[in-house]
PDBQT receptor file of N, H, CA, C and O in Angstrom, charges set to zero:
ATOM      1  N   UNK A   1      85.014  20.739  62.588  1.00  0.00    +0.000 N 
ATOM      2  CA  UNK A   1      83.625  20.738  62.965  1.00  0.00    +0.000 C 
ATOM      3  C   UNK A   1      83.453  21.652  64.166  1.00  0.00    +0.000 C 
ATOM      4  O   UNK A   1      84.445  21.747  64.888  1.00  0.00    +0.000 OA
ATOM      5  N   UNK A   2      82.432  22.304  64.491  1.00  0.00    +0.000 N 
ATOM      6  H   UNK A   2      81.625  22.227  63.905  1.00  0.00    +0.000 HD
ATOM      7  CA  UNK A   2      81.912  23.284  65.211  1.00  0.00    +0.000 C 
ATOM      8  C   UNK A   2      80.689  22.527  66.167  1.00  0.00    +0.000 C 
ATOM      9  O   UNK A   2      79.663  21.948  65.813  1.00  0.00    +0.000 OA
ATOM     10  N   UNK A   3      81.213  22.770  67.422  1.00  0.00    +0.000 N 
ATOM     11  H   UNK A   3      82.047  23.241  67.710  1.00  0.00    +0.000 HD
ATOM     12  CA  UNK A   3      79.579  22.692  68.498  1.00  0.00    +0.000 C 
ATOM     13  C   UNK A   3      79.859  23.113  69.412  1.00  0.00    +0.000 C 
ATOM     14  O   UNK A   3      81.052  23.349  69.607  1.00  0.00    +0.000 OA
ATOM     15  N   UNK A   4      79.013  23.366  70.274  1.00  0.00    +0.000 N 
ATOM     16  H   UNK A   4      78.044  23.174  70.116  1.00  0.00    +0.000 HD
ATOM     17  CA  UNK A   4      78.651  24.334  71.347  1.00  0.00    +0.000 C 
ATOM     18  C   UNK A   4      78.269  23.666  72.495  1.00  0.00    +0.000 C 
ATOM     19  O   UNK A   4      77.179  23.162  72.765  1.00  0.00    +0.000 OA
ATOM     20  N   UNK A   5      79.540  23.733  73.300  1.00  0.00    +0.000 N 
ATOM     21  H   UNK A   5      80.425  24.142  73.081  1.00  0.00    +0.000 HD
ATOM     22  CA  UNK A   5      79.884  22.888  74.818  1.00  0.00    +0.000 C 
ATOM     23  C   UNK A   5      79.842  24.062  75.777  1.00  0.00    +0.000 C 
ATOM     24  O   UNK A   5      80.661  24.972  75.903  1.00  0.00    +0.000 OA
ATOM     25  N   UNK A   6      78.722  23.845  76.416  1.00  0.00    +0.000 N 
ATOM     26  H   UNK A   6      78.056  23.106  76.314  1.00  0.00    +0.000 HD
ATOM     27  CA  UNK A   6      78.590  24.118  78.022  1.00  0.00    +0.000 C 
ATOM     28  C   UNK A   6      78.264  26.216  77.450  1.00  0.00    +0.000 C 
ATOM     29  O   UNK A   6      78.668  27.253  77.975  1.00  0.00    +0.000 OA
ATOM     30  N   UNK A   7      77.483  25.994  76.345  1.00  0.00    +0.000 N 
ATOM     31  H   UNK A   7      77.155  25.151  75.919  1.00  0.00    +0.000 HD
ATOM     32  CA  UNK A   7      77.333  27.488  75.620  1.00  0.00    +0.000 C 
ATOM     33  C   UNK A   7      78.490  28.258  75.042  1.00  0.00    +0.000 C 
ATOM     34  O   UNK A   7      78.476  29.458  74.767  1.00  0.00    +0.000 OA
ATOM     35  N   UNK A   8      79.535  27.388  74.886  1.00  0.00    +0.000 N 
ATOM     36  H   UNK A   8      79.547  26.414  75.110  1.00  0.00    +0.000 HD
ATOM     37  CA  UNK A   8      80.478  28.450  74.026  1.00  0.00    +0.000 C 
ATOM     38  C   UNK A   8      80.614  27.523  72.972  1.00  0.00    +0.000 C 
ATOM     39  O   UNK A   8      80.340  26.324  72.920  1.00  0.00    +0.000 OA
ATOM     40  N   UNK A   9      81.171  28.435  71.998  1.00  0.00    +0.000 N 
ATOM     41  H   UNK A   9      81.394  29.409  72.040  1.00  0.00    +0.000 HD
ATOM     42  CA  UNK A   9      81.239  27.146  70.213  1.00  0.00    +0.000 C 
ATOM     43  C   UNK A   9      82.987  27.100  70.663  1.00  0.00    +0.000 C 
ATOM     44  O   UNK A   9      83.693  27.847  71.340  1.00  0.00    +0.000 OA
ATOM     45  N   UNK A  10      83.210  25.955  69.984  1.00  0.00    +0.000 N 
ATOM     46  H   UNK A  10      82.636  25.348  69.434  1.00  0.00    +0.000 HD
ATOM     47  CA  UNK A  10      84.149  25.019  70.010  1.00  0.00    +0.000 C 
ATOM     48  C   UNK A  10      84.897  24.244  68.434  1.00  0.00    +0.000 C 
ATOM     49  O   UNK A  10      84.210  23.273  68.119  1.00  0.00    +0.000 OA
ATOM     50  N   UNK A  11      85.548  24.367  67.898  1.00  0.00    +0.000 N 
ATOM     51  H   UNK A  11      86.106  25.156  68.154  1.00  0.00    +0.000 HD
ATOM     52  CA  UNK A  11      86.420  23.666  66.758  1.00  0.00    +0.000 C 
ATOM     53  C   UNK A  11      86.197  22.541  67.618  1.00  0.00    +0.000 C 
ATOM     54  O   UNK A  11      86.129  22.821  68.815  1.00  0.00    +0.000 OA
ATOM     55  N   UNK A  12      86.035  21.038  67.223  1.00  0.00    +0.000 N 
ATOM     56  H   UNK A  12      86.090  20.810  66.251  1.00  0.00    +0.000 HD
ATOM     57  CA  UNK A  12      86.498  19.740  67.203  1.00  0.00    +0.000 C 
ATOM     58  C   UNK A  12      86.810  18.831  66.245  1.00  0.00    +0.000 C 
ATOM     59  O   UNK A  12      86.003  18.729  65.321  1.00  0.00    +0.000 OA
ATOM     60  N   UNK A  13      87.931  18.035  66.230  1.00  0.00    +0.000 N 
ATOM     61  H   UNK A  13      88.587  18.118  66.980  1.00  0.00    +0.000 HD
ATOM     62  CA  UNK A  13      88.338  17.228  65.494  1.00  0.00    +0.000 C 
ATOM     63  C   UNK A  13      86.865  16.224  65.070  1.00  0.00    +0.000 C 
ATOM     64  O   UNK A  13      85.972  15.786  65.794  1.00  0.00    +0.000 OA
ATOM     65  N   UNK A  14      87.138  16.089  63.307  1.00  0.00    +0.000 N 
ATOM     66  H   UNK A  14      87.864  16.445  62.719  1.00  0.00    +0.000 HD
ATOM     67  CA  UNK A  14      85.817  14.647  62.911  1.00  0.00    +0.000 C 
ATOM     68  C   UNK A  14      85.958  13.623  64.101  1.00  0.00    +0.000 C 
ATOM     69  O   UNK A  14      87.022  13.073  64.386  1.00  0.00    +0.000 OA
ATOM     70  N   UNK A  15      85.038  13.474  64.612  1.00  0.00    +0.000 N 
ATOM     71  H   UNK A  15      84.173  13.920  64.380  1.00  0.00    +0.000 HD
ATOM     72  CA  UNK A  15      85.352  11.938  65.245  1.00  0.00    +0.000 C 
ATOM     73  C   UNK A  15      85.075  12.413  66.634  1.00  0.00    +0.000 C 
ATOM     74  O   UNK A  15      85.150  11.470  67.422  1.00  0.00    +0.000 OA
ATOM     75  N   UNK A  16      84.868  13.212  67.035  1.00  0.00    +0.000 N 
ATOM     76  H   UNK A  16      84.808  13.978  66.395  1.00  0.00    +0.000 HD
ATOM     77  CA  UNK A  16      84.988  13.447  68.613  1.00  0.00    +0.000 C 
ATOM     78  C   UNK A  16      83.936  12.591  68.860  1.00  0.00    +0.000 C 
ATOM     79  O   UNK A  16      82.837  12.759  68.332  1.00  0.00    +0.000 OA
ATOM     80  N   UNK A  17      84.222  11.538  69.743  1.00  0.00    +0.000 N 
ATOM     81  H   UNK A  17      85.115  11.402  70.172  1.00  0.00    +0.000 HD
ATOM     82  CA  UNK A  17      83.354  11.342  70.841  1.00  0.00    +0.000 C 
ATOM     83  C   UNK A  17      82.921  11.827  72.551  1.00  0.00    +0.000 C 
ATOM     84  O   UNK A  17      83.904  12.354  73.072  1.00  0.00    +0.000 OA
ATOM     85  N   UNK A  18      81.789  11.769  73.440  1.00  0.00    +0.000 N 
ATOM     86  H   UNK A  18      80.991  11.341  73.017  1.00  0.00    +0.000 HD
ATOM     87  CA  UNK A  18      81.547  12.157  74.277  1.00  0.00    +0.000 C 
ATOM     88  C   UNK A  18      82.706  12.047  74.996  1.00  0.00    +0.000 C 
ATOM     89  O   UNK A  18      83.155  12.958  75.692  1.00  0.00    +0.000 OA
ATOM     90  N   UNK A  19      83.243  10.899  74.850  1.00  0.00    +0.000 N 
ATOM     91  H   UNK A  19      82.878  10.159  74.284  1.00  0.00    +0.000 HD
ATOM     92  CA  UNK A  19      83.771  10.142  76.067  1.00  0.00    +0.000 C 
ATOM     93  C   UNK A  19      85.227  10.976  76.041  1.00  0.00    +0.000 C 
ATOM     94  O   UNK A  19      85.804  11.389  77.047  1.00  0.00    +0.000 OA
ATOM     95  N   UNK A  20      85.738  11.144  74.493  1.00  0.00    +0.000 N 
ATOM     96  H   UNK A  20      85.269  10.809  73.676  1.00  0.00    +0.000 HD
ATOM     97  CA  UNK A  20      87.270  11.812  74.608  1.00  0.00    +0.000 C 
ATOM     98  C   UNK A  20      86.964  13.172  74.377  1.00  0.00    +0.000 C 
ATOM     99  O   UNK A  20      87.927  13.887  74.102  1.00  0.00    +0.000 OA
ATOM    100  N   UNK A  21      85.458  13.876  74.442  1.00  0.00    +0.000 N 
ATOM    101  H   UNK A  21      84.675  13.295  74.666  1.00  0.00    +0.000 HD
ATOM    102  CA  UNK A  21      85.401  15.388  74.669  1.00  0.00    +0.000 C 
ATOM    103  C   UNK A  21      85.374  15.564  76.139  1.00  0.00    +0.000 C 
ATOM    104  O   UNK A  21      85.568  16.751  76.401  1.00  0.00    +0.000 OA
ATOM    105  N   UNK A  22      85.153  14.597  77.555  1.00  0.00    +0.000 N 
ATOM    106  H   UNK A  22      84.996  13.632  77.342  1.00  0.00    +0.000 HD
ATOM    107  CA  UNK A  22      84.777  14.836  78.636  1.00  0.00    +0.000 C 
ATOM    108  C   UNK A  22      86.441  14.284  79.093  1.00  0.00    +0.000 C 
ATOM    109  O   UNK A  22      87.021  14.816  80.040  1.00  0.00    +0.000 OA
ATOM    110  N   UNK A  23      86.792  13.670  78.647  1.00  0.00    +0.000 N 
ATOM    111  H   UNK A  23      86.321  13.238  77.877  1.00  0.00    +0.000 HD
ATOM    112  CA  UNK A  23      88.740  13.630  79.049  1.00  0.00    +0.000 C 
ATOM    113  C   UNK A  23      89.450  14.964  78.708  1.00  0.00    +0.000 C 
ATOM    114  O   UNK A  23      90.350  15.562  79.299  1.00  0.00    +0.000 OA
ATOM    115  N   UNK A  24      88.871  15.204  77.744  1.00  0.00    +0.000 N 
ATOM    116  H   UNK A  24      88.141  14.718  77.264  1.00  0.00    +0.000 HD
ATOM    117  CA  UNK A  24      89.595  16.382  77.013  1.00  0.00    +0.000 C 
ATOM    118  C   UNK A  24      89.285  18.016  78.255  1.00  0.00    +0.000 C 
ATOM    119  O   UNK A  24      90.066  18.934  78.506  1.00  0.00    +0.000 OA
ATOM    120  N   UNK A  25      88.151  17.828  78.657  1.00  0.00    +0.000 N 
ATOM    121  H   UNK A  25      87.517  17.082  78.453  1.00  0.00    +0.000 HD
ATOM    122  CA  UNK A  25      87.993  19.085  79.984  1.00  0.00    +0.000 C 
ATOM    123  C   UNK A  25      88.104  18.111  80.910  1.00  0.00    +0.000 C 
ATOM    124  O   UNK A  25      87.304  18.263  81.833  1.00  0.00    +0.000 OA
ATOM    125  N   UNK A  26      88.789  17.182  81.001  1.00  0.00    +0.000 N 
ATOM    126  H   UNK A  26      89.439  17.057  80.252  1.00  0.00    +0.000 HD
ATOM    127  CA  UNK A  26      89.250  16.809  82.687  1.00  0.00    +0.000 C 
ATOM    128  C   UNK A  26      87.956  16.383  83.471  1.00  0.00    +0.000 C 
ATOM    129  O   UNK A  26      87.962  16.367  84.702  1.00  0.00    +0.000 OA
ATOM    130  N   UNK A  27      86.999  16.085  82.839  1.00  0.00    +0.000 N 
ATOM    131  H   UNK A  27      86.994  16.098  81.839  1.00  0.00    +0.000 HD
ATOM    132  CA  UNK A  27      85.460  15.786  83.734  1.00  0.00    +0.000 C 
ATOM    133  C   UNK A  27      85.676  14.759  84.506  1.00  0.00    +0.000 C 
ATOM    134  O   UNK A  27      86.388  13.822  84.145  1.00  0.00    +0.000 OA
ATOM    135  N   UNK A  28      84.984  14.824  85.860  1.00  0.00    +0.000 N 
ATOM    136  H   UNK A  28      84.406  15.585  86.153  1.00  0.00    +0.000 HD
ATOM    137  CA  UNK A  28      85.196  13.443  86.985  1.00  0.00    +0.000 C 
ATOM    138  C   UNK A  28      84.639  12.113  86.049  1.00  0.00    +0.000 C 
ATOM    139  O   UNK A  28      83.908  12.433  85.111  1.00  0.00    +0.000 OA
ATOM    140  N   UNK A  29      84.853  11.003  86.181  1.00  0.00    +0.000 N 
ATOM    141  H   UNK A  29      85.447  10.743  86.942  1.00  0.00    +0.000 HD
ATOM    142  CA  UNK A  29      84.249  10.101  85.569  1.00  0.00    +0.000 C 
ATOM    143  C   UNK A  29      82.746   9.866  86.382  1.00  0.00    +0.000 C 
ATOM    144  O   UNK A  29      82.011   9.080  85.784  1.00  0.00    +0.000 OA
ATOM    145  N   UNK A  30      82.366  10.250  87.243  1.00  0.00    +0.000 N 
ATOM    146  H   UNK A  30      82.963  10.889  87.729  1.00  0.00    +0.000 HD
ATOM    147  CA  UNK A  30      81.278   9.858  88.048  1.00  0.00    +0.000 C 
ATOM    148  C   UNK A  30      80.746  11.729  88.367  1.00  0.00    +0.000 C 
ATOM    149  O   UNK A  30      81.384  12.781  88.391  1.00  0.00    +0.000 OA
ATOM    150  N   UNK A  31      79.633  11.463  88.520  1.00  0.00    +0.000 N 
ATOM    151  H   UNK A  31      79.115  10.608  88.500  1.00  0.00    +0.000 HD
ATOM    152  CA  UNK A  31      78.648  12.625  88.997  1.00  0.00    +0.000 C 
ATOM    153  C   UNK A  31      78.255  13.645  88.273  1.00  0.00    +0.000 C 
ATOM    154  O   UNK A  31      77.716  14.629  88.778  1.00  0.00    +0.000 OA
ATOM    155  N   UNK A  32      78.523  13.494  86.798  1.00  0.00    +0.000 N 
ATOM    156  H   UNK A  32      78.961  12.694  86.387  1.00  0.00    +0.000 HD
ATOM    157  CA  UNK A  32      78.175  13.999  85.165  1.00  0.00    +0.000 C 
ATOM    158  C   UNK A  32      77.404  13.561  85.010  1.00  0.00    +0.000 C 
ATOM    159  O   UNK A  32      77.134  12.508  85.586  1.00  0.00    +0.000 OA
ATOM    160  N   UNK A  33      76.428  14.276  83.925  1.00  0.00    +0.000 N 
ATOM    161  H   UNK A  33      76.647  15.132  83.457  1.00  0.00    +0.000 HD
ATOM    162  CA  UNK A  33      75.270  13.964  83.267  1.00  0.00    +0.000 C 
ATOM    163  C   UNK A  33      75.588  14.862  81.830  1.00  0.00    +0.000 C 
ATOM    164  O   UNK A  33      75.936  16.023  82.044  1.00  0.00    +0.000 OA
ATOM    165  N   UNK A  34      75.498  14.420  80.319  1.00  0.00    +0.000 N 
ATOM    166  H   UNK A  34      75.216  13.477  80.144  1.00  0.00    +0.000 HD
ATOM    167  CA  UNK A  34      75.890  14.766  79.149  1.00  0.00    +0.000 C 
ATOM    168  C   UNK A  34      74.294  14.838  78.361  1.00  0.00    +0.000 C 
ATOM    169  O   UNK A  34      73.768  13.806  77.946  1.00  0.00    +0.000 OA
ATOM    170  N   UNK A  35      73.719  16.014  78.247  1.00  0.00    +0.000 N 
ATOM    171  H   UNK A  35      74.146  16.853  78.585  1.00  0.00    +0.000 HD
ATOM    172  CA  UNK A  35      73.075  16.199  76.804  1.00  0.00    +0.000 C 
ATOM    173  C   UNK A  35      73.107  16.518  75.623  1.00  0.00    +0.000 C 
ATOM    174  O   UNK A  35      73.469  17.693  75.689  1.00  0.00    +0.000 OA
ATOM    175  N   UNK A  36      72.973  16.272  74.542  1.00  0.00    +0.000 N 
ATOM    176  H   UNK A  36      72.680  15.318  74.488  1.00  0.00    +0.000 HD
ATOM    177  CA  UNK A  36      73.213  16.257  73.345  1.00  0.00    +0.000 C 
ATOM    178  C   UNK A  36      71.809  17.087  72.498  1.00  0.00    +0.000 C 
ATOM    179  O   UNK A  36      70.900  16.358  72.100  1.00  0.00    +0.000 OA
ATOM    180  N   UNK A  37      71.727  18.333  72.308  1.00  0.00    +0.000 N 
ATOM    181  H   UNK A  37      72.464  18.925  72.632  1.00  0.00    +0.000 HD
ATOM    182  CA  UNK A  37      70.524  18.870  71.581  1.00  0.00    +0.000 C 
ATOM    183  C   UNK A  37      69.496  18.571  72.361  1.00  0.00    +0.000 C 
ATOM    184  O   UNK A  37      68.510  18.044  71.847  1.00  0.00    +0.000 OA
ATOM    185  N   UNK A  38      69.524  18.813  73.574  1.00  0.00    +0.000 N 
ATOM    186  H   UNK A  38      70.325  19.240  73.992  1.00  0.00    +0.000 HD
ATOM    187  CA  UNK A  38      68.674  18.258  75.044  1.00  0.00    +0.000 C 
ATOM    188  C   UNK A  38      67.805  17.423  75.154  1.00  0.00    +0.000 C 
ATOM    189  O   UNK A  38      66.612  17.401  75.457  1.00  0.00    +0.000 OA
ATOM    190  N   UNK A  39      69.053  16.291  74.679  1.00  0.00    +0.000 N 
ATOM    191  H   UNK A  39      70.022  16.308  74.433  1.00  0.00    +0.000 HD
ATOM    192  CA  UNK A  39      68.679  15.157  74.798  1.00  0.00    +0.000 C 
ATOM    193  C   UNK A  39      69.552  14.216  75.548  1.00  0.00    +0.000 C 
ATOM    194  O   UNK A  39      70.606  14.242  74.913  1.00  0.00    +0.000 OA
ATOM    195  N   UNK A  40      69.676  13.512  76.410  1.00  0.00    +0.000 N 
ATOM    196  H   UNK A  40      68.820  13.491  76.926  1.00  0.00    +0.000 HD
ATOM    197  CA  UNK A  40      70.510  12.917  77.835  1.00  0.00    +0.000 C 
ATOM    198  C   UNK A  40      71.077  11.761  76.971  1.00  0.00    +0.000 C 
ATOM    199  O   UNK A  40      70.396  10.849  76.504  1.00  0.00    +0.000 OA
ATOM    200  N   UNK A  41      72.103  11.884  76.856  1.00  0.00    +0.000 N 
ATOM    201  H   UNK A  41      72.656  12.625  77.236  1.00  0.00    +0.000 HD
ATOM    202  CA  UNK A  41      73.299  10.662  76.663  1.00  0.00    +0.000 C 
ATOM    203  C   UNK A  41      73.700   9.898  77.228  1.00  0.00    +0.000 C 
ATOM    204  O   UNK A  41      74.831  10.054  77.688  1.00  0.00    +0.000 OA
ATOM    205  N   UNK A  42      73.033   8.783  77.456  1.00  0.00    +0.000 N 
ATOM    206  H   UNK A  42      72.114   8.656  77.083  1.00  0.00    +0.000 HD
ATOM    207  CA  UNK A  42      73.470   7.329  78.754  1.00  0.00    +0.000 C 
ATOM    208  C   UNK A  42      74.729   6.932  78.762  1.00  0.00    +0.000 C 
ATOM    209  O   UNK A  42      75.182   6.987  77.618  1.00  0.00    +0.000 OA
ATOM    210  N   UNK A  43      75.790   6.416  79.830  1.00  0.00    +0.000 N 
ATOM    211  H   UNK A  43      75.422   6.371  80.759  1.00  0.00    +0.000 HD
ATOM    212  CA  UNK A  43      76.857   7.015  79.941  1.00  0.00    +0.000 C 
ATOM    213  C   UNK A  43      77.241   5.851  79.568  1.00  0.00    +0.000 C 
ATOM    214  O   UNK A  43      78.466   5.748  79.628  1.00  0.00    +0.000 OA
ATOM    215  N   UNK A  44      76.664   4.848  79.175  1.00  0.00    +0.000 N 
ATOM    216  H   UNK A  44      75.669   4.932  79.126  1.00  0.00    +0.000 HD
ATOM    217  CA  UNK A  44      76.932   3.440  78.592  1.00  0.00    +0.000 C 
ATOM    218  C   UNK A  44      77.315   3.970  76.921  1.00  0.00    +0.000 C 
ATOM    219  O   UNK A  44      78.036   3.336  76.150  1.00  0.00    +0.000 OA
ATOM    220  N   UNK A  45      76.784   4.988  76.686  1.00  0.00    +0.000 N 
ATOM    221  H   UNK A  45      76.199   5.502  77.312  1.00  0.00    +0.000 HD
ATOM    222  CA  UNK A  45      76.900   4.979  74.806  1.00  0.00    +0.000 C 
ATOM    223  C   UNK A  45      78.475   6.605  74.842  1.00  0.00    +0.000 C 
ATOM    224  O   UNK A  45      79.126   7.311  74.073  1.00  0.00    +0.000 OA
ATOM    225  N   UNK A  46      78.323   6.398  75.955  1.00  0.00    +0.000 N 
ATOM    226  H   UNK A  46      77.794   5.823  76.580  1.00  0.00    +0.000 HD
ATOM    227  CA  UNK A  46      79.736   7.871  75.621  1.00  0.00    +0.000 C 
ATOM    228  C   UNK A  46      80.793   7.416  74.953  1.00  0.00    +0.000 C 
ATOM    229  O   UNK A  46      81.242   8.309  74.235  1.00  0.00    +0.000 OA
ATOM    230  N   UNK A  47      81.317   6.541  74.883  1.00  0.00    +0.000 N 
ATOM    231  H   UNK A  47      80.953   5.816  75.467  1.00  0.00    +0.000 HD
ATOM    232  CA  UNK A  47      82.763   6.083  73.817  1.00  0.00    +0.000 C 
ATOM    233  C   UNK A  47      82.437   5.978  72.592  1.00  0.00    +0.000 C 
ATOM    234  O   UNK A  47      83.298   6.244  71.753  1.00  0.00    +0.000 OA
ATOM    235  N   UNK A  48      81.159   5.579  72.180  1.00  0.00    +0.000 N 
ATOM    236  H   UNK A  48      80.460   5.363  72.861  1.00  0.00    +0.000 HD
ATOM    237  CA  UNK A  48      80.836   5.231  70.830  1.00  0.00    +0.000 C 
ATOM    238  C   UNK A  48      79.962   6.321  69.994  1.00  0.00    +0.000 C 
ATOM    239  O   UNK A  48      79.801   6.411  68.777  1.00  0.00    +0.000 OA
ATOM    240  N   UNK A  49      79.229   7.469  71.527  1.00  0.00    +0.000 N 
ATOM    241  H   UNK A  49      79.361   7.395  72.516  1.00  0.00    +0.000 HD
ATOM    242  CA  UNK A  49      78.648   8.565  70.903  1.00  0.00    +0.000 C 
ATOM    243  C   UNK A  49      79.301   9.673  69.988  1.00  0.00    +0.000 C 
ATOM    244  O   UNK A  49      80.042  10.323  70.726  1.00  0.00    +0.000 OA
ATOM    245  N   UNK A  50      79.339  10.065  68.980  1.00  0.00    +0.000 N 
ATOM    246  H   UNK A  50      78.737   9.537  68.381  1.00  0.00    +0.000 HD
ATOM    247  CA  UNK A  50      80.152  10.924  68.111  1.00  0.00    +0.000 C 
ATOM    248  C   UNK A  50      79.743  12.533  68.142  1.00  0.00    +0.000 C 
ATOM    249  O   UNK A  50      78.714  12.586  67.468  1.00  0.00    +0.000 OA
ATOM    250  N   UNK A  51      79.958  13.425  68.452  1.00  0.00    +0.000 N 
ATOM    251  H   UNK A  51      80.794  13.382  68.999  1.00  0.00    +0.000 HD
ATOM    252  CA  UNK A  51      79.423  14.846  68.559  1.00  0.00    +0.000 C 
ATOM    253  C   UNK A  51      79.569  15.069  66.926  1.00  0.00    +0.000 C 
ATOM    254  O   UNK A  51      80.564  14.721  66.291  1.00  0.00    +0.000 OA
ATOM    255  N   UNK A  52      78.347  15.742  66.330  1.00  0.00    +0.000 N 
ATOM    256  H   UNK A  52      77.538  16.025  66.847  1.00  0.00    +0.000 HD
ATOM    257  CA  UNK A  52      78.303  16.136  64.818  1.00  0.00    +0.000 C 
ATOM    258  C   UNK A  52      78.309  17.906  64.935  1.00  0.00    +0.000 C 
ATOM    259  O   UNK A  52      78.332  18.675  65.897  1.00  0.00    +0.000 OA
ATOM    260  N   UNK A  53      78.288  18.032  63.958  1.00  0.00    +0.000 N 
ATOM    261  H   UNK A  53      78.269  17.408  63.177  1.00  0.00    +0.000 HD
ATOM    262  CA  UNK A  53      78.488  19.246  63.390  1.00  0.00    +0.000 C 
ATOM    263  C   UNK A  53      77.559  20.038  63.893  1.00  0.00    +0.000 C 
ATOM    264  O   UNK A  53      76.499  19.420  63.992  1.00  0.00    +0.000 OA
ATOM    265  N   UNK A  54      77.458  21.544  64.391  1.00  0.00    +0.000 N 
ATOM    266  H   UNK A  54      78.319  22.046  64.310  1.00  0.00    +0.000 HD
ATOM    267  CA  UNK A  54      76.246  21.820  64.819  1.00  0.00    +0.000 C 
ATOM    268  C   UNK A  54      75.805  21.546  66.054  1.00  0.00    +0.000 C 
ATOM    269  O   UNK A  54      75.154  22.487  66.508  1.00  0.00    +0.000 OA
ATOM    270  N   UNK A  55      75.914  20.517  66.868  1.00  0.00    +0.000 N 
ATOM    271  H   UNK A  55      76.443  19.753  66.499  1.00  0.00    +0.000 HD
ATOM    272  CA  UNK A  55      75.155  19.749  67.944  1.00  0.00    +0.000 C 
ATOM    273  C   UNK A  55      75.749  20.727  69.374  1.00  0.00    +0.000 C 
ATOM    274  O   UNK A  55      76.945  21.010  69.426  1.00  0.00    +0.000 OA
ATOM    275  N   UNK A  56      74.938  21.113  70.305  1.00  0.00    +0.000 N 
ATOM    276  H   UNK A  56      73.965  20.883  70.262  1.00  0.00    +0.000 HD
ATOM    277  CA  UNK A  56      75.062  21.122  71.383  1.00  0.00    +0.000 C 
ATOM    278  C   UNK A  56      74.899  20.031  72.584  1.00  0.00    +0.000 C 
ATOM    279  O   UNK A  56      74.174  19.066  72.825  1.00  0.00    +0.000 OA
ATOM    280  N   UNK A  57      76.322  20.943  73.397  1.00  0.00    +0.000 N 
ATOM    281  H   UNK A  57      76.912  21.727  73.201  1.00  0.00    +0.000 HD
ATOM    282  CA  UNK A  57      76.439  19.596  74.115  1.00  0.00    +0.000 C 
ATOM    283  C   UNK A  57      76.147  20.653  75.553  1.00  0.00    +0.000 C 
ATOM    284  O   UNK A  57      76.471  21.839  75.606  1.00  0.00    +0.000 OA
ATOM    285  N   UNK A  58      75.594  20.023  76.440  1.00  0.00    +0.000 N 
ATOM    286  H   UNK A  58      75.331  19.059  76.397  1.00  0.00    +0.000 HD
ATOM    287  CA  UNK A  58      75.729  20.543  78.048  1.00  0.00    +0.000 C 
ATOM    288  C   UNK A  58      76.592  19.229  79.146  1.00  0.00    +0.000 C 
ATOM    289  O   UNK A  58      76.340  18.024  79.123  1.00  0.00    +0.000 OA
ATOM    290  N   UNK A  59      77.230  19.661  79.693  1.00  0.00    +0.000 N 
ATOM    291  H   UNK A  59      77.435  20.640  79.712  1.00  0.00    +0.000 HD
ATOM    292  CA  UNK A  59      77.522  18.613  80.913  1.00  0.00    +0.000 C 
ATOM    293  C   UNK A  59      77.932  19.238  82.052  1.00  0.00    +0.000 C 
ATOM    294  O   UNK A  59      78.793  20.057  82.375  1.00  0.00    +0.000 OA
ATOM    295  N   UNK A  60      77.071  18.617  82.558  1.00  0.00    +0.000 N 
ATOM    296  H   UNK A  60      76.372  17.952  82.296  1.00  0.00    +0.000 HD
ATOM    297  CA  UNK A  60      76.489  18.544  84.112  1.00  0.00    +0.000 C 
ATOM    298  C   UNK A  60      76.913  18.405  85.192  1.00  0.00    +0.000 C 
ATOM    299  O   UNK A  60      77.256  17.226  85.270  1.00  0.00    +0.000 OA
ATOM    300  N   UNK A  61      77.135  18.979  86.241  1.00  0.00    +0.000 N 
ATOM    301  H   UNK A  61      76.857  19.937  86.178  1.00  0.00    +0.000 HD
ATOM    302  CA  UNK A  61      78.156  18.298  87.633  1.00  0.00    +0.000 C 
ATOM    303  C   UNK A  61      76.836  18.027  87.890  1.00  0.00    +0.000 C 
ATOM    304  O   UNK A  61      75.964  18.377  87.094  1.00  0.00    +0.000 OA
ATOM    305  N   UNK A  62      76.563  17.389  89.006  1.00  0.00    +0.000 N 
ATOM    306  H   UNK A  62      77.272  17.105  89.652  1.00  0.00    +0.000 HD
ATOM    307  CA  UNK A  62      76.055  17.031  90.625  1.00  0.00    +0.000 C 
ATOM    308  C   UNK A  62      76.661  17.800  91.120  1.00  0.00    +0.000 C 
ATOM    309  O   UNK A  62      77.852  18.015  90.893  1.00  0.00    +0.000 OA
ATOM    310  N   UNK A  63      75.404  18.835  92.529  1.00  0.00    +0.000 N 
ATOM    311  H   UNK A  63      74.437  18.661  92.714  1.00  0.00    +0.000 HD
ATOM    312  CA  UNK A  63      76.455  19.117  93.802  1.00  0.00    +0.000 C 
ATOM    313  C   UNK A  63      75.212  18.677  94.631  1.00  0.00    +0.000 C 
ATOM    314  O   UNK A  63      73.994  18.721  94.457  1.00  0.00    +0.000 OA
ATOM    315  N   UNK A  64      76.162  18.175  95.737  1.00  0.00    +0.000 N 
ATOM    316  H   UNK A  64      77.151  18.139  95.878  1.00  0.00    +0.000 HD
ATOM    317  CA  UNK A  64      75.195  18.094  96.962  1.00  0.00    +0.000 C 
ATOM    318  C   UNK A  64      74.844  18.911  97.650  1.00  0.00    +0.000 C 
ATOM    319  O   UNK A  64      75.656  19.829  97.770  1.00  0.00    +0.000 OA
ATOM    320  N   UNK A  65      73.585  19.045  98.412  1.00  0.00    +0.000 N 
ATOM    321  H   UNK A  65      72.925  18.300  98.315  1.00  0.00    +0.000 HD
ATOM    322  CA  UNK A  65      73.352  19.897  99.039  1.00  0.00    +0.000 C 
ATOM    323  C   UNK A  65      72.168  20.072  99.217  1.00  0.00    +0.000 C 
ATOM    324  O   UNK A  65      71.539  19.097  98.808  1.00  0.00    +0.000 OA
ATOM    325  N   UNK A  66      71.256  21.193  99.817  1.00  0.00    +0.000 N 
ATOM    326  H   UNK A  66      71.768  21.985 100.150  1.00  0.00    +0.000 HD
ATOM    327  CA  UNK A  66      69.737  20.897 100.240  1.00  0.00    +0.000 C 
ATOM    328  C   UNK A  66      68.937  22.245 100.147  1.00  0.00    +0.000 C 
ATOM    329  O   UNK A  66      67.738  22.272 100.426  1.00  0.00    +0.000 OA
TER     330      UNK A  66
C-alpha cells in the first residue's frame, strides 16, 4: 500500500497503524499532532487507526516559542 507521509509517498505494510507508523520515524510520544486527509486524528484512536491506501498523513511537532 502507498501514502504520503509528511509529502513524500511511502510503501506500507496492510495494516499500518498511526501508532506503529509514528514508532516507525521515532516520533516523541508527546507534542505531535497526526492528520489523516486533513483531518486530525485524536491520539486516543492512534493504535487502532489504520492508514489506507492513498491516504495522506501529516505529523506535526510543537515548537515553542513566540
Amino acid at each position: 500500500m502507498k501514502a504520503t507521509i509528511n509529502g513524500e509517498e511511502r510503501e506500507l505494510p496492510d495494516g499500518t497503524t498511526v501508532a506503529a507508523l509514528l514508532e516507525e520515524f521515532g516520533a516523541p510520544r508527546s507534542g505531535i499532532a497526526v492528520a489523516r486527509n486533513d483531518r486530525v486524528v485524536r491520539r486516543s484512536e492512534y493504535a487502532r487507526f489504520v492508514v489506507q491506501d492513498g491516504d495522506t498523513i501529516e505529523i506535526i511537532k510543537a515548537v515553542a516559542g513566540g
